[in-house]
C-alpha positions as CSV (number, residue, x, y, z in Angstrom):
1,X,-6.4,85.5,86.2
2,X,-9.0,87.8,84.4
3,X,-7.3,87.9,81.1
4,X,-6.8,84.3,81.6
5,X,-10.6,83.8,81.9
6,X,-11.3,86.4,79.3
7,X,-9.2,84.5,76.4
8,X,-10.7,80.9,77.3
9,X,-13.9,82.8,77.3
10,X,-12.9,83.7,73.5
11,X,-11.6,80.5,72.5
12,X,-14.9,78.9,74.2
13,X,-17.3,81.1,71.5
14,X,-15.0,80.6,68.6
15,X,-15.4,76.8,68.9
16,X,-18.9,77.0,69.4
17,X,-20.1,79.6,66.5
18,X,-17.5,77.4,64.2
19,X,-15.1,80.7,63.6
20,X,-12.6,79.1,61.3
21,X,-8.7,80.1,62.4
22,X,-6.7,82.6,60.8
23,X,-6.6,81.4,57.0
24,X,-3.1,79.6,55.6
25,X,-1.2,81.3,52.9
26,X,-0.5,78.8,50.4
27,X,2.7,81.0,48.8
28,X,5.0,77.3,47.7
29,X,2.1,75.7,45.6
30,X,2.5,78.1,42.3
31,X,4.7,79.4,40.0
32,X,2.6,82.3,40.0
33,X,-0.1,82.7,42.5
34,X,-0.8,82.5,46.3
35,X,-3.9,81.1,47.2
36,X,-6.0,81.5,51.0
37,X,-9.0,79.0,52.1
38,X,-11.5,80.9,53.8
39,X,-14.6,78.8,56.3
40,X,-17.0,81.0,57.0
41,X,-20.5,80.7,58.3
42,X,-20.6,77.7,59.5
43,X,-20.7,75.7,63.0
44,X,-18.6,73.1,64.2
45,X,-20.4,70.5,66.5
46,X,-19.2,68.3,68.8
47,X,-17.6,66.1,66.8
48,X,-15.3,68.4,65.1
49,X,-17.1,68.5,61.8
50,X,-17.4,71.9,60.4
51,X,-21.2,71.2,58.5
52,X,-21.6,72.5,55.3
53,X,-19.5,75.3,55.3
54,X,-19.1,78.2,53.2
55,X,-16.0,78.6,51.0
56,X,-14.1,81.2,50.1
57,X,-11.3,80.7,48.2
58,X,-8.8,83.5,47.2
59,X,-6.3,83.7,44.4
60,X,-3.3,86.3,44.6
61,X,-0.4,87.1,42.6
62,X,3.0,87.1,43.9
63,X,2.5,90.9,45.5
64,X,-0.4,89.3,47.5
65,X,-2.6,91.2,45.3
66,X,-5.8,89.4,45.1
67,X,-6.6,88.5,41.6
68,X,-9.7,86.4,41.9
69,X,-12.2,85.2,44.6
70,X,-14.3,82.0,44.5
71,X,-17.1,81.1,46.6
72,X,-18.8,77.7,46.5
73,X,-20.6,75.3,49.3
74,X,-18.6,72.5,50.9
75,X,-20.0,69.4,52.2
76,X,-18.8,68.3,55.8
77,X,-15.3,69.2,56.5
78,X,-13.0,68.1,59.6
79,X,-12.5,71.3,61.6
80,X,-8.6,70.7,60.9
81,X,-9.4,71.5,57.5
82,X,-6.9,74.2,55.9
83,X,-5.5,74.7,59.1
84,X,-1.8,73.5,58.3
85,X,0.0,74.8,55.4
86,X,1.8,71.7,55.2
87,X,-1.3,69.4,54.3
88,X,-1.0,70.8,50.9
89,X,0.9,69.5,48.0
90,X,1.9,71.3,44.4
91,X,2.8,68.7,40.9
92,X,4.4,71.9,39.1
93,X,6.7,73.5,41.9
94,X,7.1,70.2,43.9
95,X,6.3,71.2,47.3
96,X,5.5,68.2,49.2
97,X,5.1,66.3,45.9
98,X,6.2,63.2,47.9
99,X,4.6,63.5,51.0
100,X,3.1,60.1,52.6
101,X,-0.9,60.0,51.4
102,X,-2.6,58.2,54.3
103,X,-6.6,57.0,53.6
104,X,-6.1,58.5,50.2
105,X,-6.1,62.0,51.3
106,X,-3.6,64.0,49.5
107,X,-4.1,67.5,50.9
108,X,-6.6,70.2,51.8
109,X,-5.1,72.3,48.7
110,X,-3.4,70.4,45.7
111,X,-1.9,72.5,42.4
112,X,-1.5,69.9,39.1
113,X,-2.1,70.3,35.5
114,X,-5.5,68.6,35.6
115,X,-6.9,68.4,32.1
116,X,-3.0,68.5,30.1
117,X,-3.3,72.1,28.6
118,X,0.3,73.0,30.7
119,X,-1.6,75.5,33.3
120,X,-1.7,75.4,37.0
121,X,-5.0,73.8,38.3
122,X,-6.4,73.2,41.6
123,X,-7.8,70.9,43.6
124,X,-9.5,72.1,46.5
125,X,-10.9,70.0,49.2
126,X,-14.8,70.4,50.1
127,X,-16.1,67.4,51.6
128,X,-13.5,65.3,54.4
129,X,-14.8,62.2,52.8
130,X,-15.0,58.2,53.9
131,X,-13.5,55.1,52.9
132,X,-12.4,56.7,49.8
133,X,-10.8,59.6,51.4
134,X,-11.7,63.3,50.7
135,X,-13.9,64.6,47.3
136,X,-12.6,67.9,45.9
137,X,-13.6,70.6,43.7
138,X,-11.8,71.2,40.5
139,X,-11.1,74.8,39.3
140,X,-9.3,74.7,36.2
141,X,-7.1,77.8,34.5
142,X,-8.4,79.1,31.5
143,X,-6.1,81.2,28.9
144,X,-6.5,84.3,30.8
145,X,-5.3,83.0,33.8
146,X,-8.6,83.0,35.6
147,X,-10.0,79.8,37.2
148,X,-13.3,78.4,36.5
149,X,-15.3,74.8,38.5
150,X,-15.1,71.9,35.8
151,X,-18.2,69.9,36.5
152,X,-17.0,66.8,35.0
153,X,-13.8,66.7,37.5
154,X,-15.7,67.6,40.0
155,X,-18.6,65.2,39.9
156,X,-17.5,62.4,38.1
157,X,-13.7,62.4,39.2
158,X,-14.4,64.0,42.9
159,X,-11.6,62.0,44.6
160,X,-7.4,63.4,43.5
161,X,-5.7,60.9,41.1
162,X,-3.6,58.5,42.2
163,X,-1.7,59.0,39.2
164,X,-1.6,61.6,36.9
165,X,-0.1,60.5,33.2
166,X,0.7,63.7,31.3
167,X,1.9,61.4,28.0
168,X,-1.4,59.3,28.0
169,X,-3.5,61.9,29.1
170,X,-5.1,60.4,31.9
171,X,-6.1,60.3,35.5
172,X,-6.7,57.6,37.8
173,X,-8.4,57.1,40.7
174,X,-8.1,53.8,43.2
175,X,-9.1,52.9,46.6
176,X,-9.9,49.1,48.3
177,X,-12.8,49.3,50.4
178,X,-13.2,47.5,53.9
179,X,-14.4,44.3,52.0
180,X,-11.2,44.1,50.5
181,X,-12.4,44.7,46.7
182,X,-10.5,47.2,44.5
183,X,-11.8,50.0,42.6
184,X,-9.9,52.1,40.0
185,X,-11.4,54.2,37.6
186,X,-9.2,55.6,34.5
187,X,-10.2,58.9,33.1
188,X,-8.8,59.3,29.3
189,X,-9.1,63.0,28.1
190,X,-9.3,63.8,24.3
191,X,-8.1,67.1,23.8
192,X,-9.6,67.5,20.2
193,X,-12.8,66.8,21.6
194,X,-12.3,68.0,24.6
195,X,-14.9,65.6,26.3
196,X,-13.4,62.1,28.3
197,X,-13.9,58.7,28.8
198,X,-14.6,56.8,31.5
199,X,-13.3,53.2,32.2
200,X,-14.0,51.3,35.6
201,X,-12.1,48.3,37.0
202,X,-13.3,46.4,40.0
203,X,-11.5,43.4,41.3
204,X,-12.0,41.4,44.8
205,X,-8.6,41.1,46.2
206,X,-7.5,37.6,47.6
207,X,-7.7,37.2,51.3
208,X,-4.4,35.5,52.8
């Protein structure tokens, strides 16, 4: 009865001070690293939103040696955030490639060549997002193997393509709002450059 009392007791302070759970290894997303989402200092209200959290997140090599650690702010994250290894999806090893995207959400933790130079880059979820699903953070690899914020994915992008052509070198990014009007935004990238171009499409949809 005590110890039953003592561990609600526990669970009762760690919802209330916002202690994030025991942080996921991500070891099926890369063909060379391991990553771990850390929420730290932070408080999760009643509404299950963890607000403005700080962000640690951890790169390790295949000996769970950590390589690299990133901190950054987040904006307001569901308190299921980086809870499930499985909301997670890699474009180089295939791990849950496929999965079923629901309100254009396609995983707290995404590996995909982002910017078509043939390295790992991640996508990492920081704000839980609206009617356009989650924004994320971009960190792309740089020829040492270390991983640096691209501004321009991260601001102007924000939401994970839809699609994701490596021959054209673009992204694009879609949603249809409540209204029923369509958005899609193409991203072209000119590697000589390297700088890209922004195209925007907006179409009302036909009501039935």
């Amino acid at each position: 009865m005590y110890k039953m009392l003592f561990f609600a007791g526990v669970f009762q302070f760690c919802v209330l001070s916002g202690i994030a759970a025991q942080p996921v290894m991500y070891n099926d997303l890369s063909k060379k690293y391991f990553f771990k989402v850390i929420i730290s200092k932070t408080v999760s209200d009643s509404t299950g939103i963890y607000r403005n959290p700080d962000m640690t997140l951890l790169i390790l090599d295949r000996n769970k040696k950590i390589v690299q650690k990133i901190t950054y702010k987040a904006g307001p994250l569901f308190d299921t955030a980086f809870g499930n290894k499985k909301n997670s999806r890699s474009y180089t090893t295939g791990a849950r490639e496929n999965a079923e995207v629901t309100d254009y959400d396609y995983g707290d933790l995404v590996i995909a060549d982002l910017n078509f130079d043939g390295r790992e880059d991640i996508a990492v979820k920081t704000d839980s997002g609206g009617d356009a699903g989650p924004w994320y953070t971009f960190f792309v690899q740089g020829s040492d193997g270390r991983f640096h914020k691209d501004n321009y994915l991260t601001d102007s992008v924000s939401s994970f393509p839809a699609s994701i052509n490596i021959k054209q070198l673009k992204l694009t990014t879609n949603y249809i709002s409540s209204n029923g009007t369509s958005f899609e935004y193409i991203f072209s990238f000119n590697t000589q450059k390297g700088i890209w171009h922004k195209k925007f499409i907006k179409t009302t949809l036909k009501k039935s």
